[in-house]
C-alpha positions in Angstrom: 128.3 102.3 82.2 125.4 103.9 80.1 125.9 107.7 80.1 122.5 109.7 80.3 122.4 110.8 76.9 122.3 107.2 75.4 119.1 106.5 77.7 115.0 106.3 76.5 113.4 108.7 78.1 109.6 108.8 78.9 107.5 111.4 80.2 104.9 110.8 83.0 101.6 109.2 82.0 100.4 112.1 84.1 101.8 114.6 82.2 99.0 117.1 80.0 99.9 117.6 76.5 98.8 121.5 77.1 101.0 122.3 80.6 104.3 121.9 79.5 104.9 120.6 83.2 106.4 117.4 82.7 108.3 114.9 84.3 110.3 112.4 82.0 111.8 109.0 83.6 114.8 106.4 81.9 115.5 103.2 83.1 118.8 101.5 83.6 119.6 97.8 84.6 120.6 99.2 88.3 119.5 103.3 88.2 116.0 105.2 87.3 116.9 108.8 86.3 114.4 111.5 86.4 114.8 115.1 84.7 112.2 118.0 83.6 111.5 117.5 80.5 111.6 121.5 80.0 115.3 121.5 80.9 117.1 118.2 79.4 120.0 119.6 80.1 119.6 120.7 83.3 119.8 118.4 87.1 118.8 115.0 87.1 118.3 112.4 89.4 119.4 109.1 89.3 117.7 106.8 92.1 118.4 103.2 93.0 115.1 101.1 91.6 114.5 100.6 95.4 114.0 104.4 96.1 112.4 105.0 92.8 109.8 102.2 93.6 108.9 103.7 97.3 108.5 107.2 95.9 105.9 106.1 93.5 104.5 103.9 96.2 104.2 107.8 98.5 102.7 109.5 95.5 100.5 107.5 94.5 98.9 107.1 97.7 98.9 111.5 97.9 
């Protein structure tokens, strides 16, 4: 199993440069983890790629 700190992690296209406010997103072959990019460290999620692919699907359409 891949731990977290071997993973790529990107931050949202939606993301501003200026904000600080960030999401960043790493994939694995069977989990998507999300974390604030202002706190590494800090709580993450890891979500099935089902449940990562309905959230998007509700955001986007907010």
């Amino acid at each position: 199993m891949m731990s977290t700190t071997e993973l790529a992690w990107y931050k949202s296209s939606y993301s501003g440069d200026d904000s600080g406010d960030c999401v960043e997103v790493a994939t694995a072959p069977t989990t998507v983890h999300v974390r604030d990019s202002k706190n590494t460290t800090g709580p993450q999620l890891a979500l099935s790629p089902t449940t990562w692919s309905e959230f998007v699907a509700f955001a986007s359409r907010s």
